[in-house]
mmCIF file of the N, C-alpha and C atoms, coordinates in Angstrom:
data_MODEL
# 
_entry.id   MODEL 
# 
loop_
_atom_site.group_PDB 
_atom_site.id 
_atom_site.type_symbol 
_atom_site.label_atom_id 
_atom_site.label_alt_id 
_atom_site.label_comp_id 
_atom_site.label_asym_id 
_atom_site.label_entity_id 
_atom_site.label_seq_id 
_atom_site.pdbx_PDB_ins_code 
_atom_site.Cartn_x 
_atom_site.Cartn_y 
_atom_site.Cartn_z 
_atom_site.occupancy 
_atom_site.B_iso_or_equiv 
_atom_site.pdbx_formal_charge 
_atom_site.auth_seq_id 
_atom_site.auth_comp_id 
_atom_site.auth_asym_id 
_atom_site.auth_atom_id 
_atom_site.pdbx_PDB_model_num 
ATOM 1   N N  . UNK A 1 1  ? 0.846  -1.174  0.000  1.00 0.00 ? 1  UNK A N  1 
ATOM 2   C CA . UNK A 1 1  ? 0.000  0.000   0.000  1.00 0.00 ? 1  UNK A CA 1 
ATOM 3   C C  . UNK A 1 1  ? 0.889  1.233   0.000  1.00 0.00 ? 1  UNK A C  1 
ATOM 4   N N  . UNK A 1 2  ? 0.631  2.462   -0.795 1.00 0.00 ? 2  UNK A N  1 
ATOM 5   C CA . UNK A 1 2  ? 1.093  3.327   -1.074 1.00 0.00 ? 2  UNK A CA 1 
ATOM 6   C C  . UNK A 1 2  ? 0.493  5.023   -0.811 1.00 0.00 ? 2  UNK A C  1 
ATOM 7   N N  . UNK A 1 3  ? 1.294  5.762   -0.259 1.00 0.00 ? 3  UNK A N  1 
ATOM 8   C CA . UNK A 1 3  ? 0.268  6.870   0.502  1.00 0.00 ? 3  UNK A CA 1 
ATOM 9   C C  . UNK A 1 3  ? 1.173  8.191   -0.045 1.00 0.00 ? 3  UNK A C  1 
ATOM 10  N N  . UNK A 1 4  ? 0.197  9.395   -0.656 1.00 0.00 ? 4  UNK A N  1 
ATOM 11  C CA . UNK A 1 4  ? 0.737  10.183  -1.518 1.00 0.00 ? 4  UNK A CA 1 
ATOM 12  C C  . UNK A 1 4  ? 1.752  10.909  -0.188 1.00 0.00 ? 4  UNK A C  1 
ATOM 13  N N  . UNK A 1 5  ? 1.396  11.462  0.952  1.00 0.00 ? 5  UNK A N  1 
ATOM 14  C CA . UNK A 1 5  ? 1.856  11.978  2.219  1.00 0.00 ? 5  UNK A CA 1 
ATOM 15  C C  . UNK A 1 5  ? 2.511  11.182  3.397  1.00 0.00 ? 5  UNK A C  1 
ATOM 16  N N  . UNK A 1 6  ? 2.892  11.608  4.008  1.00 0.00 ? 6  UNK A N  1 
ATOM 17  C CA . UNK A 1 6  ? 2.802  11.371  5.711  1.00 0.00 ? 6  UNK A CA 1 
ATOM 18  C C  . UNK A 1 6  ? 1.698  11.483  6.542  1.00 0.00 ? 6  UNK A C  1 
ATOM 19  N N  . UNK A 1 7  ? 1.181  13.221  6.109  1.00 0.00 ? 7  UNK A N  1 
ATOM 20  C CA . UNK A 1 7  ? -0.246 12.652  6.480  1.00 0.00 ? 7  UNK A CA 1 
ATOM 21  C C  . UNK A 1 7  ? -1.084 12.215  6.058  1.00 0.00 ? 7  UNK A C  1 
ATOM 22  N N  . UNK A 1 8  ? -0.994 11.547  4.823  1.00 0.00 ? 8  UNK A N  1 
ATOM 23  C CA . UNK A 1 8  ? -2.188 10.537  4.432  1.00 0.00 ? 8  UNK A CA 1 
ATOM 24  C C  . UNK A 1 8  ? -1.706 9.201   5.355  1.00 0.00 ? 8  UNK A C  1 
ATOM 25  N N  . UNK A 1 9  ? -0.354 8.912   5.262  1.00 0.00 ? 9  UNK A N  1 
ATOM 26  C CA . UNK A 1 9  ? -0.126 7.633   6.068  1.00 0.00 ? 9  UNK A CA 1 
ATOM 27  C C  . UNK A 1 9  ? -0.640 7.518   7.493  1.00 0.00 ? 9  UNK A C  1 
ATOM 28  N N  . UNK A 1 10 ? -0.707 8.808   8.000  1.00 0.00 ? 10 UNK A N  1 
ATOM 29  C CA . UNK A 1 10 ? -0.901 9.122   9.551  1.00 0.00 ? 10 UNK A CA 1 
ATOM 30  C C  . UNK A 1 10 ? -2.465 8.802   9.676  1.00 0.00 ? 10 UNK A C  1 
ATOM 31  N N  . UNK A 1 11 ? -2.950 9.973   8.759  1.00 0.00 ? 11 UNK A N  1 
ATOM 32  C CA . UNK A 1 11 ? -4.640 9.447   8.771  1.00 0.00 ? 11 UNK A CA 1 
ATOM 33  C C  . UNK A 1 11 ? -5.132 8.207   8.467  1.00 0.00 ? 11 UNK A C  1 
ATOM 34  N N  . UNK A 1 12 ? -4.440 7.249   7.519  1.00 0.00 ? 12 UNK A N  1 
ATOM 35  C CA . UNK A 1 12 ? -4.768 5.895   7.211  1.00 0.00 ? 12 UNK A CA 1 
ATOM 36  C C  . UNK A 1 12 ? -6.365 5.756   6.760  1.00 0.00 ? 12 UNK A C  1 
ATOM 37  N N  . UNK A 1 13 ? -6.799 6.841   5.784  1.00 0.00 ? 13 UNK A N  1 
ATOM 38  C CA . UNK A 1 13 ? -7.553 6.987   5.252  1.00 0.00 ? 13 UNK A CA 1 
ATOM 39  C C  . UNK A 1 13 ? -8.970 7.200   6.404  1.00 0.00 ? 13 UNK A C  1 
ATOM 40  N N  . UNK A 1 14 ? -8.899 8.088   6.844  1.00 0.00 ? 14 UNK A N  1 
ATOM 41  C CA . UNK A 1 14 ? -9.834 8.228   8.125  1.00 0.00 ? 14 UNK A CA 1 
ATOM 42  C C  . UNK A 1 14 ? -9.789 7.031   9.113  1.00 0.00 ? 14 UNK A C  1 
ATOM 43  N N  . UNK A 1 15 ? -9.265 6.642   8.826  1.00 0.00 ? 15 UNK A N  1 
ATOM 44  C CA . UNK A 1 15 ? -9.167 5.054   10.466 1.00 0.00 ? 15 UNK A CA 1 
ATOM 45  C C  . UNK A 1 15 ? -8.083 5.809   11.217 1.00 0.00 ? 15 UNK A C  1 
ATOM 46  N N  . UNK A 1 16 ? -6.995 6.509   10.770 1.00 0.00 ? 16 UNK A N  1 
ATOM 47  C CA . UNK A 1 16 ? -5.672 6.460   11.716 1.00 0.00 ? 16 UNK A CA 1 
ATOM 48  C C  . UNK A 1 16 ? -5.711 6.588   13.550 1.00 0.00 ? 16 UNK A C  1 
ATOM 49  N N  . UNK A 1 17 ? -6.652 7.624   13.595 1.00 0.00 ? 17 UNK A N  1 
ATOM 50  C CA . UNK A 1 17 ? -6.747 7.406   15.262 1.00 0.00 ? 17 UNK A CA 1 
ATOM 51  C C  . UNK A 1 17 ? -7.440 5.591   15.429 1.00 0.00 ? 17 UNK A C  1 
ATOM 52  N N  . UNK A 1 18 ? -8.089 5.412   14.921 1.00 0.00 ? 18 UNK A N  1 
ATOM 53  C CA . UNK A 1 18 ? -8.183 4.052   15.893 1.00 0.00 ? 18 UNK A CA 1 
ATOM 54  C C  . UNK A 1 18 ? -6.883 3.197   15.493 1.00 0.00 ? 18 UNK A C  1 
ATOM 55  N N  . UNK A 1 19 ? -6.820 2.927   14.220 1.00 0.00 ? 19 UNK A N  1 
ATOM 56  C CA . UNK A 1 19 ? -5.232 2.182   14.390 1.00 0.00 ? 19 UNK A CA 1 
ATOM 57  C C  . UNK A 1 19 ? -4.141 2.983   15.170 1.00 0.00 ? 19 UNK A C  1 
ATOM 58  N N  . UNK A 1 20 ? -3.845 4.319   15.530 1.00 0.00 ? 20 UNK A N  1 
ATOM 59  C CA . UNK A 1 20 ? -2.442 4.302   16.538 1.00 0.00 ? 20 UNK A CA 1 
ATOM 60  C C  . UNK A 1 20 ? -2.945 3.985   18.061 1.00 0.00 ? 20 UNK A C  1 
ATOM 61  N N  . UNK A 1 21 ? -4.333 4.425   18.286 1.00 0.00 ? 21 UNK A N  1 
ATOM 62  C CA . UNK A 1 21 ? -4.428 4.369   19.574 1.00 0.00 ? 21 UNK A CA 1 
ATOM 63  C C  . UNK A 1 21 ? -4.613 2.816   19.629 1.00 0.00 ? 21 UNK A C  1 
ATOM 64  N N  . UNK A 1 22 ? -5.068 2.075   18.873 1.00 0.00 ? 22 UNK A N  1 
ATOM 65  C CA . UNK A 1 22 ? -5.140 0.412   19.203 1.00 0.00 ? 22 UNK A CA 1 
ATOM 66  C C  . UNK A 1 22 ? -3.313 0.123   19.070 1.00 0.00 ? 22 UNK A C  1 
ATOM 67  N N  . UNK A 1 23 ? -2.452 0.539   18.392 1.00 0.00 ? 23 UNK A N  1 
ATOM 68  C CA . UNK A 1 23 ? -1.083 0.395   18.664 1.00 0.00 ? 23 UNK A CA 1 
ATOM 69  C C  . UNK A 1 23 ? -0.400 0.702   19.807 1.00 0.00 ? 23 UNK A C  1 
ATOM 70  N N  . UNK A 1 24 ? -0.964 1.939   20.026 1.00 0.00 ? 24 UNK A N  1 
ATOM 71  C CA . UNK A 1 24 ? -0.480 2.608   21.330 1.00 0.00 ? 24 UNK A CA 1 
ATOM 72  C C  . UNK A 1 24 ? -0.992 1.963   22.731 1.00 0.00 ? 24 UNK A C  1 
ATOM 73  N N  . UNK A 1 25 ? -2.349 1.120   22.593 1.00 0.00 ? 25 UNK A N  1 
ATOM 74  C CA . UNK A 1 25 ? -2.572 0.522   23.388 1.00 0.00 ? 25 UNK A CA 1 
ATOM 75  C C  . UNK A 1 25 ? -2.065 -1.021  23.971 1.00 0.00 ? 25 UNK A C  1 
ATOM 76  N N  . UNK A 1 26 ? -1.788 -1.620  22.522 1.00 0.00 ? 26 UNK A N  1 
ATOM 77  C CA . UNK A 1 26 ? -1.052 -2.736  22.744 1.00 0.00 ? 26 UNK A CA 1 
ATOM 78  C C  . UNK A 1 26 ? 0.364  -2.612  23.063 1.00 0.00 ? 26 UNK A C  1 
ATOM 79  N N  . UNK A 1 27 ? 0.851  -1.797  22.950 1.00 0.00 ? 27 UNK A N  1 
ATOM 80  C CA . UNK A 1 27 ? 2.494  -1.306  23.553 1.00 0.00 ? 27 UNK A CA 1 
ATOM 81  C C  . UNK A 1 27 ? 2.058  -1.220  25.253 1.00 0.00 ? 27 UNK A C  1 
ATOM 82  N N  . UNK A 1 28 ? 1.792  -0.296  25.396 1.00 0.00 ? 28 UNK A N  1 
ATOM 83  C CA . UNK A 1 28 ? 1.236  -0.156  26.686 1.00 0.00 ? 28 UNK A CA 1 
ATOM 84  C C  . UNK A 1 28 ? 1.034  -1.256  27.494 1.00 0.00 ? 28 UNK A C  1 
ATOM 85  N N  . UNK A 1 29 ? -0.268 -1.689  26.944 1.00 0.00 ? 29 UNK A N  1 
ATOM 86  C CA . UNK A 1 29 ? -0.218 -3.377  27.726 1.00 0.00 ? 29 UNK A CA 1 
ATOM 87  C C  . UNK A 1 29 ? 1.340  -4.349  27.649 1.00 0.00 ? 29 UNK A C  1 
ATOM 88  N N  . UNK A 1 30 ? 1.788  -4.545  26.742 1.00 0.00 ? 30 UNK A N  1 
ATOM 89  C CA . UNK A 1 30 ? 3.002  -5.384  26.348 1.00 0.00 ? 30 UNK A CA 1 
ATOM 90  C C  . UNK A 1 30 ? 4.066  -4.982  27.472 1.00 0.00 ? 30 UNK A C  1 
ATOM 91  N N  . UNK A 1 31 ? 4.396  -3.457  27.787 1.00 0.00 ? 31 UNK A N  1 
ATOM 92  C CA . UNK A 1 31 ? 4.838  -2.960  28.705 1.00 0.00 ? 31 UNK A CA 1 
ATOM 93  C C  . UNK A 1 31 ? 5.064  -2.951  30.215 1.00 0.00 ? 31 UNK A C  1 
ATOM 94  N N  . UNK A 1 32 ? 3.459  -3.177  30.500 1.00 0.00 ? 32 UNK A N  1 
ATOM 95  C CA . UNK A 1 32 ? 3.190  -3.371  31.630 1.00 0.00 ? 32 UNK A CA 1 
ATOM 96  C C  . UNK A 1 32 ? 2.909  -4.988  32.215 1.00 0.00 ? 32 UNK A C  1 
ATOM 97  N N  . UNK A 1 33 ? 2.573  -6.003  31.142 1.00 0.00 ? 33 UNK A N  1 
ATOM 98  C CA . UNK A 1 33 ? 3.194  -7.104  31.243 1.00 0.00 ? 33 UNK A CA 1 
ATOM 99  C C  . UNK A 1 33 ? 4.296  -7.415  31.947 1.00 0.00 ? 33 UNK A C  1 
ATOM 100 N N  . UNK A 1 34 ? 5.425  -6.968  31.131 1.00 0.00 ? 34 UNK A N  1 
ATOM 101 C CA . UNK A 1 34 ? 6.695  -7.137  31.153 1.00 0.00 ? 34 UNK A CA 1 
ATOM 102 C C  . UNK A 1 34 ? 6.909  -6.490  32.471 1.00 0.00 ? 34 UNK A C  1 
ATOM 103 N N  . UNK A 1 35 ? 7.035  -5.392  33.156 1.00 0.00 ? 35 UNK A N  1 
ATOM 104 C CA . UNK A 1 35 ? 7.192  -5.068  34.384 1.00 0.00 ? 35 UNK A CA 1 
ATOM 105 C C  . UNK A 1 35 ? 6.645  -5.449  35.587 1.00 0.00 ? 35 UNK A C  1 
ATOM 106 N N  . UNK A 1 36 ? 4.790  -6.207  35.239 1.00 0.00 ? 36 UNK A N  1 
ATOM 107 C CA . UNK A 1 36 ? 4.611  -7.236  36.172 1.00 0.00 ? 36 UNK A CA 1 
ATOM 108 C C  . UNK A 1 36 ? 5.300  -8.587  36.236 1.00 0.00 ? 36 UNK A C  1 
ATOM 109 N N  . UNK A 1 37 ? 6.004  -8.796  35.240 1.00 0.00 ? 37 UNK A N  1 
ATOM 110 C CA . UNK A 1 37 ? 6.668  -10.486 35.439 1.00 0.00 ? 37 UNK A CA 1 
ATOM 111 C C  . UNK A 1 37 ? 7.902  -10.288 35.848 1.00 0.00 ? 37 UNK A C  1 
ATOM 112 N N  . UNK A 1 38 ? 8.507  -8.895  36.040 1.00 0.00 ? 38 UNK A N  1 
ATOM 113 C CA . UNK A 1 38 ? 9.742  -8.232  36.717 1.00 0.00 ? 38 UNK A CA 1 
ATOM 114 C C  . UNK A 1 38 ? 9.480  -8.430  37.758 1.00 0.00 ? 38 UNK A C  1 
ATOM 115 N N  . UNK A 1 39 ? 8.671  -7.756  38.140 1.00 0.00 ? 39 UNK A N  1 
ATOM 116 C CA . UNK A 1 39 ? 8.522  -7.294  39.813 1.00 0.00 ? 39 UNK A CA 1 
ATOM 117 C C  . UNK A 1 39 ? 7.912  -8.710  40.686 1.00 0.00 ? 39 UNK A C  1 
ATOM 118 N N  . UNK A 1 40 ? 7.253  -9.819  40.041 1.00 0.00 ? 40 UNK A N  1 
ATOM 119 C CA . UNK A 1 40 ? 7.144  -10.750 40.141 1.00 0.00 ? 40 UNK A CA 1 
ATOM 120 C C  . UNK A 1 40 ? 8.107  -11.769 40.291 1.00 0.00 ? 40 UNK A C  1 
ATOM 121 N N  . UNK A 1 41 ? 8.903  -11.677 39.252 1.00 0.00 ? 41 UNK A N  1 
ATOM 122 C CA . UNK A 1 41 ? 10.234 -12.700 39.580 1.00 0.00 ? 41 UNK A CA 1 
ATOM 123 C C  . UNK A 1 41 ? 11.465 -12.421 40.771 1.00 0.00 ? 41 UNK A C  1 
ATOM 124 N N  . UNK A 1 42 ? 10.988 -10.559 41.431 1.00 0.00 ? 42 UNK A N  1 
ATOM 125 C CA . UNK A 1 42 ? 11.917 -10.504 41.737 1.00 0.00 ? 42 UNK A CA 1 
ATOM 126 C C  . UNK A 1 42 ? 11.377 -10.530 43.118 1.00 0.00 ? 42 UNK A C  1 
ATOM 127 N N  . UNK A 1 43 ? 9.757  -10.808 43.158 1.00 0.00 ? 43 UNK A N  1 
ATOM 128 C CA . UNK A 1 43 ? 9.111  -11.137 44.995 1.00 0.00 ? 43 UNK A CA 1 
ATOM 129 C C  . UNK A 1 43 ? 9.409  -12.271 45.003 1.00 0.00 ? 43 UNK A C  1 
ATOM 130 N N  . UNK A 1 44 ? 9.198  -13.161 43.771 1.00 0.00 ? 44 UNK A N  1 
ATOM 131 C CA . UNK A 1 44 ? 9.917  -14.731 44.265 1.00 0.00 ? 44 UNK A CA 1 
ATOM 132 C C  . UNK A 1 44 ? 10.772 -15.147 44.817 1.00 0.00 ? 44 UNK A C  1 
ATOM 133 N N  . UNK A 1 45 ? 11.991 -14.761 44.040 1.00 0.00 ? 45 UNK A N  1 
ATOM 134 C CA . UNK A 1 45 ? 13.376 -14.702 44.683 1.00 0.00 ? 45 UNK A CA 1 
ATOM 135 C C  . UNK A 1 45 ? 13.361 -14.191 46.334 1.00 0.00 ? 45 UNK A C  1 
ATOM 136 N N  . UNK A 1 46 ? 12.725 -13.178 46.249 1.00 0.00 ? 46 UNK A N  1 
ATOM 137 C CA . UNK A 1 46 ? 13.078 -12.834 47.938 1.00 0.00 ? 46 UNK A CA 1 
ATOM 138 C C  . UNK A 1 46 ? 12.296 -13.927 48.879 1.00 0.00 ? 46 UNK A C  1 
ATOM 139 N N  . UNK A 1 47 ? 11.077 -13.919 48.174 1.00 0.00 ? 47 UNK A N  1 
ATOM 140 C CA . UNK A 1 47 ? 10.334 -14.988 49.168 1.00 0.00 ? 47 UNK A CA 1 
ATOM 141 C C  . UNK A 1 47 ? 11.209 -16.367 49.332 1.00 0.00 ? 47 UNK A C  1 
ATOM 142 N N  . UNK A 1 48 ? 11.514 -16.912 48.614 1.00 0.00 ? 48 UNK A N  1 
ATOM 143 C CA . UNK A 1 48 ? 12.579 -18.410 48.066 1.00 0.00 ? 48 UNK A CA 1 
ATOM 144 C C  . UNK A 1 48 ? 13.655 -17.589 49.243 1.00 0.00 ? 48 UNK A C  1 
ATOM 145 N N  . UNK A 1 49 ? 14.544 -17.298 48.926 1.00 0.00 ? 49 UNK A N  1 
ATOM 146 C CA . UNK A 1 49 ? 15.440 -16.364 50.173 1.00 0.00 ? 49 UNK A CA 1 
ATOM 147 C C  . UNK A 1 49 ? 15.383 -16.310 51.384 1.00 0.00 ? 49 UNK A C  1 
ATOM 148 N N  . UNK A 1 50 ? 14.152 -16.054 52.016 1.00 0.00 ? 50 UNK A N  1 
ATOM 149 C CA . UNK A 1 50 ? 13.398 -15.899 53.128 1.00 0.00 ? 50 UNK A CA 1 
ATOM 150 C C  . UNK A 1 50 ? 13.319 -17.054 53.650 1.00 0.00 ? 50 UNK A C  1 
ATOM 151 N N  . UNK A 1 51 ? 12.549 -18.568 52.579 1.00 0.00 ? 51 UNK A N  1 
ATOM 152 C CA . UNK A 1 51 ? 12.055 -19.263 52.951 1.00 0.00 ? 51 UNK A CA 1 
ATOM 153 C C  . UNK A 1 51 ? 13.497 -20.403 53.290 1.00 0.00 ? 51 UNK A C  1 
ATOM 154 N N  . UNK A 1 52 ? 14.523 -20.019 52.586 1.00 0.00 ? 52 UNK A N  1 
ATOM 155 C CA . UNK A 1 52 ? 15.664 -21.051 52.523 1.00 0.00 ? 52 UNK A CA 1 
ATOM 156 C C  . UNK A 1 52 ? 16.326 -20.763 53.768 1.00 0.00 ? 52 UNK A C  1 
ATOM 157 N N  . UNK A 1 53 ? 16.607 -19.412 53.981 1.00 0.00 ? 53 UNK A N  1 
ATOM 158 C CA . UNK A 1 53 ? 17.133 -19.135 55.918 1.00 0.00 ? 53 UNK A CA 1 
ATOM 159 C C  . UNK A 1 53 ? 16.151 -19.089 56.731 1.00 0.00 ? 53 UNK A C  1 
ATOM 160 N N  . UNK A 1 54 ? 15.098 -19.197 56.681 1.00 0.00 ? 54 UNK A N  1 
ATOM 161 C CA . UNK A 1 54 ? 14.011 -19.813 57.621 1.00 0.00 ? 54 UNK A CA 1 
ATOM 162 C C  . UNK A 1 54 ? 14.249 -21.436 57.947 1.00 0.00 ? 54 UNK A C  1 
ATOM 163 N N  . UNK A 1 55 ? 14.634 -22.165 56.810 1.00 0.00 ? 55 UNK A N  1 
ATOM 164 C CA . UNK A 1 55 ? 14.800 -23.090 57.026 1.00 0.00 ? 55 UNK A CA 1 
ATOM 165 C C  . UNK A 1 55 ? 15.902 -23.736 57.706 1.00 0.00 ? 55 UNK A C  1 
ATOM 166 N N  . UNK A 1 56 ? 17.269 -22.517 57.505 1.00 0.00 ? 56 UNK A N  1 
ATOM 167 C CA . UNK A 1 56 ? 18.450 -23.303 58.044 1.00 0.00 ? 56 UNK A CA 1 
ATOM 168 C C  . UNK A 1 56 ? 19.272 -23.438 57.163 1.00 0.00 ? 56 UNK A C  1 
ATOM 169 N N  . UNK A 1 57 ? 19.034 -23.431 55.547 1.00 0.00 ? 57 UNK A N  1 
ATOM 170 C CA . UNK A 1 57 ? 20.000 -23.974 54.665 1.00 0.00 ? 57 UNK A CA 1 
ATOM 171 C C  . UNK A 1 57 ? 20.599 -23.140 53.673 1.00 0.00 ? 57 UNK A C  1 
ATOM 172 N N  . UNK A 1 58 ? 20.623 -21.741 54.071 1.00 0.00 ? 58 UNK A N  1 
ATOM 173 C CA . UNK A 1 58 ? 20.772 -20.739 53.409 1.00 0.00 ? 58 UNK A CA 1 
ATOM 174 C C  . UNK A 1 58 ? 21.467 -19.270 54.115 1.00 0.00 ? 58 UNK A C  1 
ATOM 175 N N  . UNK A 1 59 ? 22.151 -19.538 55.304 1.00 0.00 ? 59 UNK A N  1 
ATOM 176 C CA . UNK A 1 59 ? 22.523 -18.894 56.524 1.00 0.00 ? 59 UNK A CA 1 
ATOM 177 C C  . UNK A 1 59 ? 23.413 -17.361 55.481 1.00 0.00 ? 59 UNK A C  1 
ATOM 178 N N  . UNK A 1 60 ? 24.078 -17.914 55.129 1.00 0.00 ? 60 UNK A N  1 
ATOM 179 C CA . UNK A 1 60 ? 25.279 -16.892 54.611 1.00 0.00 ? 60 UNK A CA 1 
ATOM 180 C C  . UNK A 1 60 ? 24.561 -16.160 53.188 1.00 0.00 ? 60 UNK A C  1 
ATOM 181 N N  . UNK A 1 61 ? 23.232 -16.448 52.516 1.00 0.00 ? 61 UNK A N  1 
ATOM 182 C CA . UNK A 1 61 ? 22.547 -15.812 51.446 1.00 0.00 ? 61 UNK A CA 1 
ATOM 183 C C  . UNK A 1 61 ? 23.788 -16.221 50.284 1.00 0.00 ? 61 UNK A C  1 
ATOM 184 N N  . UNK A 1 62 ? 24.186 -17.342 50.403 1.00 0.00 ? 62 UNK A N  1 
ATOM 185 C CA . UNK A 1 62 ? 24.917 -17.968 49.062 1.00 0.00 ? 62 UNK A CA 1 
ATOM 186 C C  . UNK A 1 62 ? 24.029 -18.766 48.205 1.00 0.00 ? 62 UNK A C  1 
ATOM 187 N N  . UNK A 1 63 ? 24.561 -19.613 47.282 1.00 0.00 ? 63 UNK A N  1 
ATOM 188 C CA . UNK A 1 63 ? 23.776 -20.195 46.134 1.00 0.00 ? 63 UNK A CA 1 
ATOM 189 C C  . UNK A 1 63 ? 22.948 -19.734 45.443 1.00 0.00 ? 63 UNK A C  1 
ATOM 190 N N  . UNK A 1 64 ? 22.175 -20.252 44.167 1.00 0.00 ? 64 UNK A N  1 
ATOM 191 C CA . UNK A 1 64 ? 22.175 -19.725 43.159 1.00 0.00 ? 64 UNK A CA 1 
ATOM 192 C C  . UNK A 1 64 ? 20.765 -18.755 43.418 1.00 0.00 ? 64 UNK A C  1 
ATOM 193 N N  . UNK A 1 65 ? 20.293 -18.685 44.479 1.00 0.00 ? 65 UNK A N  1 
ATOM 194 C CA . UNK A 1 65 ? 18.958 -17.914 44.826 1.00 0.00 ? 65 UNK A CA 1 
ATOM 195 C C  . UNK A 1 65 ? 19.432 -16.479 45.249 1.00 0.00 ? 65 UNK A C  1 
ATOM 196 N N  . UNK A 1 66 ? 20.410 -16.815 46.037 1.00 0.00 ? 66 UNK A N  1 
ATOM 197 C CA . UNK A 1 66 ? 20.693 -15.429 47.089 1.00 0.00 ? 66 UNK A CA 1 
ATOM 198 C C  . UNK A 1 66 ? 21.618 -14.543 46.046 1.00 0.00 ? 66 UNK A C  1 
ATOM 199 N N  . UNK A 1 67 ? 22.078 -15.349 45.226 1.00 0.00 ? 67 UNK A N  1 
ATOM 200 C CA . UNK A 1 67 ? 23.213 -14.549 43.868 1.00 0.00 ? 67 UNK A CA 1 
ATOM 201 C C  . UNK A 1 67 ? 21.852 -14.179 43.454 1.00 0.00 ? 67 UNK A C  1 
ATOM 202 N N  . UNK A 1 68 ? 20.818 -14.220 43.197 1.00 0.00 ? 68 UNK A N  1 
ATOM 203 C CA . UNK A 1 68 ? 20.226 -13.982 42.085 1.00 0.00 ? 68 UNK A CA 1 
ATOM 204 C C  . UNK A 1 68 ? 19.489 -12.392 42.823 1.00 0.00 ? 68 UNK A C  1 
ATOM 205 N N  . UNK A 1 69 ? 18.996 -12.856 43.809 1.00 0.00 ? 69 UNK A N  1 
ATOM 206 C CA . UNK A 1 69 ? 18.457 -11.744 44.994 1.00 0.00 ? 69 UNK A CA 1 
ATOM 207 C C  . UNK A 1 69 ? 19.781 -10.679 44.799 1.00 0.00 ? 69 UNK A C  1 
ATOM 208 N N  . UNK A 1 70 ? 20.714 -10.804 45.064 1.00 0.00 ? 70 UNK A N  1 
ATOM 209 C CA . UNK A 1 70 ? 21.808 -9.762  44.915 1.00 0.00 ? 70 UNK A CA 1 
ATOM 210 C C  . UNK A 1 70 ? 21.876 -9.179  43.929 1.00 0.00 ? 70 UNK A C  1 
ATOM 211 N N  . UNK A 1 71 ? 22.090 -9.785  42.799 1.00 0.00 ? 71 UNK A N  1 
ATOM 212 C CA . UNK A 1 71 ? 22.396 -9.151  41.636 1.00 0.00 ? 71 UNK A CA 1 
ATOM 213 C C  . UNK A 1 71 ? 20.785 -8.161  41.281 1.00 0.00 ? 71 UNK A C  1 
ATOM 214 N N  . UNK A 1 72 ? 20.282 -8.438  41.656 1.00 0.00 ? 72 UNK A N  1 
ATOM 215 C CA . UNK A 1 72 ? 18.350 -7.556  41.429 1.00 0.00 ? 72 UNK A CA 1 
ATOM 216 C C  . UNK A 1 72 ? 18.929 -6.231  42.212 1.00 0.00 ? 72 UNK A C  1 
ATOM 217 N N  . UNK A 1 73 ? 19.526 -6.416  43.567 1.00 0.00 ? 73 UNK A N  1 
ATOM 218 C CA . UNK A 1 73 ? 19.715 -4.799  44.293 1.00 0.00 ? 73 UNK A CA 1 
ATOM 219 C C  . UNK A 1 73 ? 20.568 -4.197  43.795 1.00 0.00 ? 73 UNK A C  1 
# 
């Protein structure tokens, strides 16, 4: 498809606001995805952390949990 302008491309033949804002919306979401499975992976780790020197087997915050907890701060 071929568009004499920029703003013909922009307008997208009278649709353009709903196609950027449906773009702009799926970024958005995609975004905020991604920063809930952040902030998620990184309550795990602490909880796992918590739960391993609660237990006794994790005193000094070594192995591959407590590296991982570290490297996040």
């Amino acid at each position: 498809m071929q568009w004499e302008s920029w703003a013909a491309f922009w307008a997208m033949g009278g649709k353009g606001p709903f196609v950027w804002w449906s773009y702009a919306v799926s970024f958005a979401l995609m975004a905020l995805e991604l920063g809930l499975l952040v902030q998620r992976r990184r309550d795990t780790l602490k909880r796992l952390l918590r739960w391993r020197r609660a237990v006794g087997k994790d005193k000094q915050g070594g192995g591959p949990i407590g590296a991982a907890v570290e490297m996040e701060r």
